[in-house]
N, C-alpha and C positions, 0 to 999 in steps of 0.2 A: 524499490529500484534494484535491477538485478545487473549488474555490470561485469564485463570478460574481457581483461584487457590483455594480450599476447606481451611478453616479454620484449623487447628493443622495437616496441610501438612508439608510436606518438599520439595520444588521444586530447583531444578536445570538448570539455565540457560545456555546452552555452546554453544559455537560459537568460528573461530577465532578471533584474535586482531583486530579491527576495527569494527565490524560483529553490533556491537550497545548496547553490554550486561550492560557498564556503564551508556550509556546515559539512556536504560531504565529503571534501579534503580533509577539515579537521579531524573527523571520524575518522579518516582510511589512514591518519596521521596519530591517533590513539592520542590525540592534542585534548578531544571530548570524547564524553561518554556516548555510545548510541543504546536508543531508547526501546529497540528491538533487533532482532535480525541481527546476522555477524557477516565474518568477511575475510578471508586471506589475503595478504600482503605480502609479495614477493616469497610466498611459500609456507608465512606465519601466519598463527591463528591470533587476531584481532585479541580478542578475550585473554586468555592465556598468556600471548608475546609479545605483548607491546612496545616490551623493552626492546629486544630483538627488530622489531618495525619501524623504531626509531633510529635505530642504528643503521637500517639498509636505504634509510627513507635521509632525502634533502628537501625542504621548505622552503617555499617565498611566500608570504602572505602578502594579501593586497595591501597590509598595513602593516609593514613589520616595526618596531620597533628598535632602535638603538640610544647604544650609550655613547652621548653625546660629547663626554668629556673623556672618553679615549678617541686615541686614534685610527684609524683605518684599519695598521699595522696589531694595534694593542686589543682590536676588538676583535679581528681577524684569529689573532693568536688564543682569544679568551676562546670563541666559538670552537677552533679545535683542540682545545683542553677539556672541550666537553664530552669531545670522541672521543678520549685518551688515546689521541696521536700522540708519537714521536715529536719530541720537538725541532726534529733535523728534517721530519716531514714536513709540519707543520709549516717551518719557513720555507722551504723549497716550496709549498702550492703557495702559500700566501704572494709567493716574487712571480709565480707563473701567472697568477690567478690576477696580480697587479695590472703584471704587461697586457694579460687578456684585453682586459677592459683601458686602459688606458688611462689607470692613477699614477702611472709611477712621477716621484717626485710631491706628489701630496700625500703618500702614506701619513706621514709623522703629523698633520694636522689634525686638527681637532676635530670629530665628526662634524663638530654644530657648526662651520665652518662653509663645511659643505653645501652643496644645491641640493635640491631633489632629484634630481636624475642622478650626481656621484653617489647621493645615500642609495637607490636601488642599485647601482653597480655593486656596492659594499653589500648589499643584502643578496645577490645575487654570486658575489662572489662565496659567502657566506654559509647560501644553500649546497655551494657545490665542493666545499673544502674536503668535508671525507670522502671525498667521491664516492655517492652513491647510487648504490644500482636500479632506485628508482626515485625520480626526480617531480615533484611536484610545484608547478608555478602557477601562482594567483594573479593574475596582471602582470605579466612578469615586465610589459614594455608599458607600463603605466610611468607617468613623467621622464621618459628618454626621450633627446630628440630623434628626430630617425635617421640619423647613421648611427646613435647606440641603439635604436630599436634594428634597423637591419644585424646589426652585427651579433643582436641579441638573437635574432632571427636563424640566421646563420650559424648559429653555435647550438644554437637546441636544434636543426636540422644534423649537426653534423656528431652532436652526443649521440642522436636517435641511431642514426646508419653507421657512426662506422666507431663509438667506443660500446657497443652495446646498450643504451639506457633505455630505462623505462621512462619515457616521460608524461606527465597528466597535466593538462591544459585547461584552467578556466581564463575563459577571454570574453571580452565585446569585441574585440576586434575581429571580425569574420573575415577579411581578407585575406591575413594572417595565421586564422585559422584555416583556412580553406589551402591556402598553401602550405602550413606544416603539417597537419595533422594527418594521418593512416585513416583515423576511423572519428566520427562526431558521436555525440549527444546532444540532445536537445530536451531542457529541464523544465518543466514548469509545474511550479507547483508542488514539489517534491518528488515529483513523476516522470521518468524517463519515457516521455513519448514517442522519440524519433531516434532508430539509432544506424551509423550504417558509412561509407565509405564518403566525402563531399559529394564525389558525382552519382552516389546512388539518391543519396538528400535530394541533391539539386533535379533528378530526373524525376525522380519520386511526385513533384507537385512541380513540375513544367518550370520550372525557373530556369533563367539566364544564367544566375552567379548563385553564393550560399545565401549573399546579404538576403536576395529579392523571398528564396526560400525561407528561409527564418523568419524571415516577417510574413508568411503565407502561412509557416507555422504554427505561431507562438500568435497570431491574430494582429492586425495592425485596427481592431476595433477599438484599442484608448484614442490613438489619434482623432477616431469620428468621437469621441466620447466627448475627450476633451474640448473640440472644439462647440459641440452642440452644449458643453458647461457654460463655455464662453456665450454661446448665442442668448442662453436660455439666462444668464446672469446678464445681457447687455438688454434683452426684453424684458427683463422684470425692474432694469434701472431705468428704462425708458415708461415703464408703466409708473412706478413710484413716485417718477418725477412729475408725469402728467395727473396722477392722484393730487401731489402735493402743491400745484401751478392751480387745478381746482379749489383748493381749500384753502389758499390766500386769496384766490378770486372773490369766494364767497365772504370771508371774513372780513375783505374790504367794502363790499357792500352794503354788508351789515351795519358797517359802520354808516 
């Protein structure tokens, strides 16, 4: 996979589940090893500066983890003690980063307290504490309802154009991608097969919208699969049954 993304882009990686979308953030995040091949990161060499690529790099994992028995406020604080912020930084984003999102007044709770959608705010708030100059989000609107996913929406549009970011987008959400993203990918397999602007995708194989594309893409042949699994298991239970309606037939006879 050979990938160019232009600095204060917005790119969108899609693929199905398996396809490789997390490994290759972990990689471009020096999170994992990669098993070949290298990569520059905001100017760094993979190999060599990892440490440097961490420090310019912010993460949301599809699954992020927290500690559940600080608080918002104390986990917020720990995360930019990891950047050796100021601690007069520090609180100044953690009070901006609050109101962002709309926890204030539950800082001082206990994560585990929290819902799913507050814990991605806090994971989201998280990714963007050092503010960095290139920003990578794994589902980032996974369990928001949507006015935090609009808003969530809304603020990686307005990181892209008007603070400079770099932002890298894995989603299933293709609506949302097709609205924020500059430029797509299309993954499968490990393999970058489609790459190019929404409406180059979507003209590229005659489609309506991105959704109808990507499924023109990436093959919508499971669905026939799956369902000829179904047929082909609903006629071998209709055969087993009429074998086994024979073989009480006969055993009663016998009798």
């Amino acid at each position: 996979m050979n990938l160019q993304i232009p600095y204060g882009k917005t790119y969108g990686l899609l693929g199905p589940n398996g396809a490789g979308k997390t490994t290759t953030v972990r990689v471009l995040n020096a999170i994992i090893s990669r098993t070949s091949g290298n990569a520059s990161v905001g100017g760094y060499n993979l190999i060599t500066q990892s440490d440097d690529i961490r420090r310019i790099c912010g993460f949301l994992p599809e699954s992020p983890g927290l500690y559940s028995k600080l608080s918002a406020r104390e986990f917020l604080e720990f995360i930019g003690e990891l950047y050796y912020l100021p601690k007069d930084v520090i609180s100044t984003r953690i009070d901006e980063l609050l109101e962002m999102f709309d926890l204030e007044g539950r800082e001082n709770d206990l994560l585990e307290s929290y819902s799913r959608g507050m814990k991605q705010k806090v994971c989201l708030c998280a990714a963007l504490i050092q503010d960095p100059e290139i920003i990578f989000l794994d589902e980032p609107t996974s369990n928001l309802d949507p006015a935090a996913a609009r808003m969530v929406k809304d603020l990686i549009s307005e990181l892209a154009k008007k603070a400079d970011k770099t932002i890298f987008i894995c989603t299933h959400f293709l609506d949302a991608a097709e609205e924020l993203c500059d430029m797509i990918g299309i993954i499968i397999d490990g393999e970058l097969k489609v790459e190019g602007t929404p409406k180059e995708i979507i003209e590229s194989v005659g489609a309506k919208d991105l959704e109808e594309a990507y499924l023109k893409i990436t093959g919508a042949s499971h669905i026939d699969d799956l369902l000829a699994w179904r047929d082909e298991n609903s006629n071998n239970y209709e055969y087993n049954n009429k074998k086994e309606r024979k073989r009480k037939k006969k055993n009663k006879k016998s009798r």
